[in-house]
VMD Tcl script that draws the C-alpha trace (Angstrom):
set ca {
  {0.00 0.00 0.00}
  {0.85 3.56 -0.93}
  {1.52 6.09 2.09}
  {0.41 9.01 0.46}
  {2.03 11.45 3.40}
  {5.12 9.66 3.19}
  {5.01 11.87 -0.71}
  {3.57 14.55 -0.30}
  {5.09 17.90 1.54}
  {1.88 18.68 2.63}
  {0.94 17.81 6.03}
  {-2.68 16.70 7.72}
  {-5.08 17.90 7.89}
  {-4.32 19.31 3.83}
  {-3.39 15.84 2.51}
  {-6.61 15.40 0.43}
  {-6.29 12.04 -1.80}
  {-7.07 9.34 0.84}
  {-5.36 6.26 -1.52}
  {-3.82 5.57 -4.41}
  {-6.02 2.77 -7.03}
  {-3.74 2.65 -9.54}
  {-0.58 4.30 -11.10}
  {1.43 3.13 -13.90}
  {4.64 5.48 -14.55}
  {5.43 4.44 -17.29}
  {2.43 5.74 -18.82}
  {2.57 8.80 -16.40}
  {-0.85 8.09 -15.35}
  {-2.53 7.99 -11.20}
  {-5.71 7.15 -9.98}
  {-6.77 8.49 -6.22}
  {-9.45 8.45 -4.04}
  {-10.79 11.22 -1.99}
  {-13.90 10.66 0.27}
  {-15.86 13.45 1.41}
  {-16.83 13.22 4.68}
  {-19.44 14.89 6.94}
  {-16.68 16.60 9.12}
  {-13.84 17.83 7.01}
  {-12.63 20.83 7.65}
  {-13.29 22.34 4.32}
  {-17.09 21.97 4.53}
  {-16.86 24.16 7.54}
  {-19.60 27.16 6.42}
  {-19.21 26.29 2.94}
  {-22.21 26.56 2.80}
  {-23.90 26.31 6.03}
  {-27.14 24.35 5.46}
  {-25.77 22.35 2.14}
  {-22.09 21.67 2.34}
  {-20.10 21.25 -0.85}
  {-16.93 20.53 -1.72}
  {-14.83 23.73 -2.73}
  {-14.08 23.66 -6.24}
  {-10.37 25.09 -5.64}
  {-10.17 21.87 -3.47}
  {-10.90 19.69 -6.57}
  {-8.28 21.22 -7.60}
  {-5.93 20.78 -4.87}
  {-6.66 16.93 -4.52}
  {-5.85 16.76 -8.36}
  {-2.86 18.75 -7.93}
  {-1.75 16.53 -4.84}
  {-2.55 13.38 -7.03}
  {0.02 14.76 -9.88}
  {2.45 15.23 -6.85}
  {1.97 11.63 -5.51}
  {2.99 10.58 -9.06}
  {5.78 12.49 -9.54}
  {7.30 11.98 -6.33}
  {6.85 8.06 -7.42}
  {9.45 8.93 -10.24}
  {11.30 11.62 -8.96}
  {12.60 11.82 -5.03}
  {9.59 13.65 -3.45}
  {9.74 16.80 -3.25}
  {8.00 20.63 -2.87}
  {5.74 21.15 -5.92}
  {4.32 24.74 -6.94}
  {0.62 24.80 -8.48}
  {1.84 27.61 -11.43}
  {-0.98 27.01 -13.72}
  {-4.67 26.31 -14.15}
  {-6.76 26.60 -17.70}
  {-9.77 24.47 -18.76}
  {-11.13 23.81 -15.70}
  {-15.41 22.75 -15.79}
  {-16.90 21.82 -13.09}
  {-19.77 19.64 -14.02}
  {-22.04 18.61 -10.84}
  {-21.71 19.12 -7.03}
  {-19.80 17.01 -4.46}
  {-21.17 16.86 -0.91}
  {-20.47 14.83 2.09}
  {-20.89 11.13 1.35}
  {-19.32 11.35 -2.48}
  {-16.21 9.11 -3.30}
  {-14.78 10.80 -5.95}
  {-11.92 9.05 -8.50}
  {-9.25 11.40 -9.75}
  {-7.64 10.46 -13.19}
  {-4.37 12.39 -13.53}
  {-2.05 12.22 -17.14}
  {1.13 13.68 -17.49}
  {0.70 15.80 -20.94}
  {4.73 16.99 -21.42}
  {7.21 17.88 -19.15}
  {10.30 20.35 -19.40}
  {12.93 20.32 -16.83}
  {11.04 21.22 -13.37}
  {8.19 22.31 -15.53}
  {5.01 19.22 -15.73}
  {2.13 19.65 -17.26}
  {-1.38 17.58 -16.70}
  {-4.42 17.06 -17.51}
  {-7.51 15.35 -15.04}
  {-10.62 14.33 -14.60}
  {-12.72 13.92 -11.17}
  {-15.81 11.19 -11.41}
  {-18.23 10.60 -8.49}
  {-19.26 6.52 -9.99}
  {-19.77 7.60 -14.16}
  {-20.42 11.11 -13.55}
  {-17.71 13.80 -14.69}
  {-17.52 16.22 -11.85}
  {-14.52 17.82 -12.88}
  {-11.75 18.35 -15.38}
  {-9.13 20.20 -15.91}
  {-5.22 20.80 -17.54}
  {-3.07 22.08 -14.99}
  {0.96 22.55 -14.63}
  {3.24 22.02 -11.52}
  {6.74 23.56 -10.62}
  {8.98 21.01 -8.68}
  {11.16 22.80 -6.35}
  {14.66 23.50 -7.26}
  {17.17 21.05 -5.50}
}
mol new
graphics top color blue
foreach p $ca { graphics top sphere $p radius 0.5 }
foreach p [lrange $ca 0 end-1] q [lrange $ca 1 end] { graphics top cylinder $p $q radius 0.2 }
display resetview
């Protein structure tokens, strides 16, 4: 089993992909697993009588998924969200939704990676988006 914290420089409570399914690097491909839960922190007033799952925090966990990946091929390190475009959000994610996040690598350039995901809850598209991360210098 994958220890996701042992890869990430992130630290609880703002580790958001609970496992890894399935990664295959030499594709440059990861499947994760986030459950929302009743009492995460990021439902907190968001919104007070319907809680939803922040978009920016789809983001994040597919971010965090790209950085599971890469610190699978690479020694882990800090990674820098520089770049968002595309994004849709497609339906709403509340408390009780196990969402699947599909993460590509698209091209890379030196500490320069660029992505591109998708976020299901079962068949449903919740999310999608291309996105590119900066891996610290050494």
């Amino acid at each position: 089993m994958i220890n996701i914290a042992d890869l990430l420089p992130h630290a609880a409570p703002f580790i958001l992909p609970d496992k890894v399914l399935d990664v295959e690097l030499e594709k440059g491909q990861i499947r994760t697993q986030k459950k929302i839960e009743e009492g995460d922190y990021f439902l907190n007033g968001h919104f007070e009588k319907q809680p939803v799952f922040p978009g920016v925090m789809i983001i994040e966990t597919m971010a965090q998924s790209a950085g599971v990946l890469l610190s699978m091929t690479y020694e882990p390190r800090t990674m820098f969200l520089a770049k968002v475009s595309d994004v849709r959000f497609r339906s709403v994610v509340r408390p009780g939704d196990c969402l699947e996040i599909f993460v590509q690598v698209e091209k890379s350039k030196g500490r320069i990676w660029t992505f591109s995901s998708e976020v299901k809850k079962g068949e449903e598209l919740v999310a999608s988006s291309s996105f590119t991360l900066a891996l610290e210098e050494k």
